[in-house]
C-alpha positions as CSV (number, residue, x, y, z in Angstrom):
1,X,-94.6,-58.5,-144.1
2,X,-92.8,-59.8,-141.3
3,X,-91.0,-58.6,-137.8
4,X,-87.8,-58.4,-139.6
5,X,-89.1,-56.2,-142.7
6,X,-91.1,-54.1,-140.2
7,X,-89.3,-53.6,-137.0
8,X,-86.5,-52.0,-138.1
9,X,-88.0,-49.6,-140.2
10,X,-90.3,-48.4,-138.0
11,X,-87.3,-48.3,-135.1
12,X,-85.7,-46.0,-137.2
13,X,-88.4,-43.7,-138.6
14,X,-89.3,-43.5,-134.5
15,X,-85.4,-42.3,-133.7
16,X,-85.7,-40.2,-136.9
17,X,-89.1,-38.5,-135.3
18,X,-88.2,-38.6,-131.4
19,X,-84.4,-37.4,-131.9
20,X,-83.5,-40.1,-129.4
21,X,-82.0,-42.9,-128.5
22,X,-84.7,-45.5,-126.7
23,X,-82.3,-45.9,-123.7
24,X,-82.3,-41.8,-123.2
25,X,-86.1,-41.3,-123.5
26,X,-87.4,-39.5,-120.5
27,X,-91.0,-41.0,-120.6
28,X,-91.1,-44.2,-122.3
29,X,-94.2,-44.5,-119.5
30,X,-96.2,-42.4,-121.3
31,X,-95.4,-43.6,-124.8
32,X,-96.3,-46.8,-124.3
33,X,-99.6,-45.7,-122.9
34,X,-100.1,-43.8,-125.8
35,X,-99.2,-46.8,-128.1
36,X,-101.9,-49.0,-125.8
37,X,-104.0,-46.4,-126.6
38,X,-103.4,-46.9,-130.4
39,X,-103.8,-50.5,-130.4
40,X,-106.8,-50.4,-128.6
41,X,-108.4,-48.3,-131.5
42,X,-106.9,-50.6,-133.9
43,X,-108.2,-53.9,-131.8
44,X,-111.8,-52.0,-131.9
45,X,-111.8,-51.2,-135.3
46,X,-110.5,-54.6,-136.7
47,X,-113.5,-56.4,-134.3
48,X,-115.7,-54.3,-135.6
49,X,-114.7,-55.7,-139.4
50,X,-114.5,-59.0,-138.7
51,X,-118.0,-58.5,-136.9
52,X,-119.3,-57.5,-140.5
53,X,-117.3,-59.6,-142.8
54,X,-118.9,-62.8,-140.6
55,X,-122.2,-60.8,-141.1
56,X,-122.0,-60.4,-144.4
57,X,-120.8,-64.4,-144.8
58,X,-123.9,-65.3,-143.2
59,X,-126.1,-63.6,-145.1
60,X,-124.7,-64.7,-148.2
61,X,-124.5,-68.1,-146.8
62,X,-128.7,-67.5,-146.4
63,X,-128.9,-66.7,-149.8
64,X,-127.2,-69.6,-151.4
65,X,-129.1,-71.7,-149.2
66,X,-132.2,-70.5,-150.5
67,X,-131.6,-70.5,-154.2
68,X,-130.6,-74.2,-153.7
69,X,-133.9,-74.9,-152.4
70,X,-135.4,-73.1,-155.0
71,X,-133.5,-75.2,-157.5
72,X,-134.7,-78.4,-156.3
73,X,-138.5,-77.4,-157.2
């Protein structure tokens, strides 16, 4: 999906949830902090994923390595 398939739906879900308009919120502050807070979980958890998919990807890497030497005896 892209910014224009996501953005506005999410905009509006948000002023469905919040009952405001953006321009009236009394702590947009806060909320972003909160949503910085978010992302940095997100961030974490996606490093942490593409810590074992390149894990995994070298192991397998090992393994096809190893049964090509085998095939050459």
């Amino acid at each position: 999906m892209c910014w224009k398939q996501m953005a506005p739906a999410k905009y509006d879900k948000g002023q469905k949830e919040k009952g405001t308009n953006l321009d009236d919120h009394p702590n947009l502050v806060t909320e972003c902090r909160y949503e910085a807070i978010d992302l940095w979980f997100y961030l974490d958890i996606l490093s942490y994923q593409l810590d074992c998919k390149d894990s995994r990807i070298a192991e397998l890497e090992f393994e096809v390595n190893r049964w090509k030497e085998r095939a050459k005896r």
